[in-house]
N, C-alpha and C positions, 0 to 999 in steps of 0.2 A: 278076795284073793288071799288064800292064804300060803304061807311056805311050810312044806312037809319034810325038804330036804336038808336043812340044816342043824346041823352038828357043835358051832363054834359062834358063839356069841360074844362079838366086841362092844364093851360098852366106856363111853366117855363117861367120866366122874362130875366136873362143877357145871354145874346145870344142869343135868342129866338124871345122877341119883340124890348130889347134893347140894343144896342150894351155899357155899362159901361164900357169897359175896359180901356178907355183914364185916367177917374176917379180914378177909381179903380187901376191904375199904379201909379197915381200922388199921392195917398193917403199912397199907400206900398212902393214907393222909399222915400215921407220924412220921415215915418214913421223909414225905417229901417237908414235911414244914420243918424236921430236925434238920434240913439242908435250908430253911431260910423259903422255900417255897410254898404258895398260895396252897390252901386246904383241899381235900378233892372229899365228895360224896360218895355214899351210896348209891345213888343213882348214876353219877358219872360215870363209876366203877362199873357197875352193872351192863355197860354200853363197851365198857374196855378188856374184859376178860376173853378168855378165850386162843388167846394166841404166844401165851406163854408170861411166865413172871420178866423177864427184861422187856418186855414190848409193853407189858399192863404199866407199871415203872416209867418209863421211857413217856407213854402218855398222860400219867401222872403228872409227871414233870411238863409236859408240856403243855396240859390243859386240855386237852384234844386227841381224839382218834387220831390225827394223822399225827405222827410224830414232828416237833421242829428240827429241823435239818442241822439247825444252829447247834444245838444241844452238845455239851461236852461229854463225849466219851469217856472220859475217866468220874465225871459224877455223877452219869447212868451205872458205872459199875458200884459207886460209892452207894447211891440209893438202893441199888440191887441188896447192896449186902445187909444195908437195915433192913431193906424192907424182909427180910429171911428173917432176921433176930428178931424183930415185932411180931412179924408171923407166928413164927416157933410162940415166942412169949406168950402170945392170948392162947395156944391150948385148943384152937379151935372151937372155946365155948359159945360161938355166934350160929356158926352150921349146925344145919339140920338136913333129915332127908326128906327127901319128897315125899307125897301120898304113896302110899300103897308099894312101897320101891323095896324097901325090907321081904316083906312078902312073897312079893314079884320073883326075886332074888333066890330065896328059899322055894317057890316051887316047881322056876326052872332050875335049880340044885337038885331038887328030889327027882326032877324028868328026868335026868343023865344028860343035860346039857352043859357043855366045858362052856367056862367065861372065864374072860381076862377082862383088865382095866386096860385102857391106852387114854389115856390122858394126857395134855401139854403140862398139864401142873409139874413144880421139881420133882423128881424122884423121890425127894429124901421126905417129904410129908404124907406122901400117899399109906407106907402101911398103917404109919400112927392113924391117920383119920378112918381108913378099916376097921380097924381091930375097935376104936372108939366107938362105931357104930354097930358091931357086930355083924359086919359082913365081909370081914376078912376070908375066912374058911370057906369062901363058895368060888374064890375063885383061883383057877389053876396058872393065872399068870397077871402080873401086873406091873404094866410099861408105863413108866412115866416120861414125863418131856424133853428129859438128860439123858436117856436109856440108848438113843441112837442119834446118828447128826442131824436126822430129818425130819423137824416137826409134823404132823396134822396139818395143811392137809394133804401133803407127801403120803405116801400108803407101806413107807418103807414099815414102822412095824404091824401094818398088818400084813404084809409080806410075808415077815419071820413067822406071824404066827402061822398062816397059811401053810406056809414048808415044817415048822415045829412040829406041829400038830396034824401033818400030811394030811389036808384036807381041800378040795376045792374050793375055788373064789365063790361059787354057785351055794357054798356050804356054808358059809362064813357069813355074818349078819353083824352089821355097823349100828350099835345103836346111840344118840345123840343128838345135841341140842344146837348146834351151829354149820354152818354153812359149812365151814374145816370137817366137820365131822361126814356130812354128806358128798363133798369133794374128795375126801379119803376114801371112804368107799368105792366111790364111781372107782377113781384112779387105782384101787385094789383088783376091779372088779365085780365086786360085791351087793350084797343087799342093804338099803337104809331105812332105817326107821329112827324119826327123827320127831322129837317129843318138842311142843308149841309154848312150854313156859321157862325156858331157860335164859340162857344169853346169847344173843346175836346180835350184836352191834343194832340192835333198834330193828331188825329185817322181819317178815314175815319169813318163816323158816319154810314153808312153802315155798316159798321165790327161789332156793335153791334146789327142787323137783326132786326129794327123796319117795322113796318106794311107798312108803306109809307116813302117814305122819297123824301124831295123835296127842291128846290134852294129858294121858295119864298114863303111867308105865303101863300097868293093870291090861292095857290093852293088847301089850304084846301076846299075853298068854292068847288072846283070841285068834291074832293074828297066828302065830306058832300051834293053834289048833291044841292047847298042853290043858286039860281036863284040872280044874282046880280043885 
């Protein structure tokens, strides 16, 4: 099966095109040990992303996907804000992109395909880590996870972009690594395709029934039928 009709390409960023979780571990283990708190991994972290910096934090601190209830409010917001200044600090020299995603990127640019980022990551990190990678320039809009009150997998901005970019839900294509990401879709109405090495809390990314689901960007172009 492939899609002929589409126009507007949503793609989620950490896990997706780039793999932050080295960063994004290094930023929530100082963050939480400078508050006196046990260390967290790579791997931990890798199980916890996804659904925004005070919720990755939040389970930092607690050790756990499920957050504890217990947790004080005021030093989830404390750890929030290191964990931003550590962040910012390392420069994001740990990320990288995935196989083939650069490419990918570039030859649905040349097709005349629009793409935006919608992302939960904060707003304020997203263009640095573009331009860092060199795939700022391809795309015509990019939402981060402060940008509107309703995270992934709410479908409020693919909403916007939908009416933005006056095109149908039919037209519009989800692409991403987590259940959020295939759950926005649905709830936009849209198409998902939904890539099997990112982050999802430990799931088989199947288990959430996106439209395609595949091991490497690269495949989009098959699917999208876009001549390399």
């Amino acid at each position: 099966m492939a899609l002929q009709d589409i126009q507007l390409i949503a793609f989620d960023l950490d896990g997706t095109l780039l793999d932050s979780v080295p960063d994004l571990a290094e930023a929530a283990d100082l963050a939480v040990r400078s508050l006196d708190f046990p260390s967290v991994t790579q791997a931990q972290v890798r199980d916890w992303v996804g659904n925004g910096a005070d919720i990755l934090i939040a389970r930092a601190l607690s050790q756990d996907i499920l957050i504890d209830e217990n947790l004080d409010a005021e030093l989830v917001k404390q750890a929030r804000v290191r964990f931003d200044e550590f962040y910012h600090q390392g420069g994001h020299r740990l990320s990288h992109l995935y196989d083939k995603v650069k490419s990918t990127l570039q030859t649905l640019h040349g097709a005349g395909y629009k793409m935006a980022i919608v992302t939960n990551k904060p707003s304020a990190f997203v263009p640095d880590i573009l331009a860092q990678h060199g795939i700022a320039d391809v795309f015509v809009d990019v939402i981060g996870g402060d940008d509107f009150p309703n995270k992934k997998p709410d479908p409020m901005a693919l909403n916007w972009l939908l009416e933005k970019h006056q095109v149908s839900a039919k037209q519009m294509l989800m692409v991403g690594d987590s259940k959020n990401d295939v759950l926005a879709a649905k709830n936009a109405g849209c198409h998902s395709f939904a890539l099997t090495y990112g982050y999802n809390h430990g799931e088989p990314i199947a288990d959430s029934a996106p439209d395609f689901v595949a091991d490497n960007l690269a495949e989009l172009l098959d699917v999208l039928a876009v001549v390399n």
